[in-house]
Residue, then its C-alpha position, 0 to 999 in steps of 0.5 A: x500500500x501507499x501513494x502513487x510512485x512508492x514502489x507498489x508494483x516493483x515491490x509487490x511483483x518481487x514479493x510474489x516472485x519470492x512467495x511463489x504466489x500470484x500478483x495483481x496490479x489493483x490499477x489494472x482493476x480500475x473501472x475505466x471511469x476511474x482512470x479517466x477521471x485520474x489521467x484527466x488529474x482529478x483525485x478519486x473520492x470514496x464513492x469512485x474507490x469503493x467498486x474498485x475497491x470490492x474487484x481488488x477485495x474478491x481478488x484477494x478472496x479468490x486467492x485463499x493460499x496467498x496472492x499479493x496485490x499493489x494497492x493504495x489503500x490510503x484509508x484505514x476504511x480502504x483496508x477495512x474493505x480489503x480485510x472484509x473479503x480476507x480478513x488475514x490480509x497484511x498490508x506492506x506500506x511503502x513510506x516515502x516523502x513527498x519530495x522522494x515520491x514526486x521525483x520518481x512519478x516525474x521520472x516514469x512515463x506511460x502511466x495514467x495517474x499524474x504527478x499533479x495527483x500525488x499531493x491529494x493521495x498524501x492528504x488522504x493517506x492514513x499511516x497503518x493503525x497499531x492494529x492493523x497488520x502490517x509493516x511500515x517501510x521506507x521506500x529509500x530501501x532497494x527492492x530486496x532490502x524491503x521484500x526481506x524485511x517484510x518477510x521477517x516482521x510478517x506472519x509466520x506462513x511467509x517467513x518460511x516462504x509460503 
């Protein structure tokens, strides 16, 4: 989970790959509304996440022996919805700056969320809760470092890869 421009989907794709499990980008599950309304630089409300939201909570409800998906989840109320189709979820957050986040979007070409969006992502963002399951990880890490050290604080069925 986190911003646009975290590392979602370097992170999760290499997360699978070490789980041997299946990966799925939550940005392929948008409804077209939904990307067009963001390519066109308007954030998303609740109302517009929710359906999406719902595809990317049964996806994770279909994978029952462990899937990994790349989602913003910004709002304790997004995980929330996750956790109502898997409950056993855990949530990797990719934590970042502004600064670090905006000149990574700067740098990447070809996808539909603009930069100009990322500080209305930071505005909703709402960090894990104590309860919740997960881990906290800055995105100044390499892609191994952060896999590794999600693997060590996570559930015991990860640690011993699978």
């Amino acid at each position: 989970m986190g911003v646009s421009g975290s590392g979602k989907s370097t992170v999760g794709s290499a997360l699978a790959q070490r789980l041997r499990v299946p990966f799925v980008d939550a940005d392929t599950l948008h409804p077209t509304a939904n990307v067009v309304k963001m390519a066109a630089g308007e954030p998303l409300t609740d109302d517009d996440r929710y359906p999406w939201l719902e595809r990317v909570g049964q996806w994770l409800a279909g994978h029952r022996d462990g899937g990994v998906v790349s989602c913003s989840a910004l709002k304790r109320q997004h995980r929330d919805r996750l956790r109502a189709h898997c409950p056993r979820v855990e949530f990797l957050h990719l934590n970042g700056s502004p600064e670090v986040v905006d000149r990574r979007m700067s740098a990447r070409t070809g996808h539909f969320m603009p930069p100009a969006l990322l500080r209305s992502q930071f505005e909703i963002l709402e960090p894990l809760g104590a309860d919740e399951r997960g881990v906290t990880i800055d995105i100044e890490y390499d892609v191994r470092t952060i896999v590794d050290t999600f693997l060590k604080y996570s559930a015991p069925q990860w640690n011993s890869g699978g």
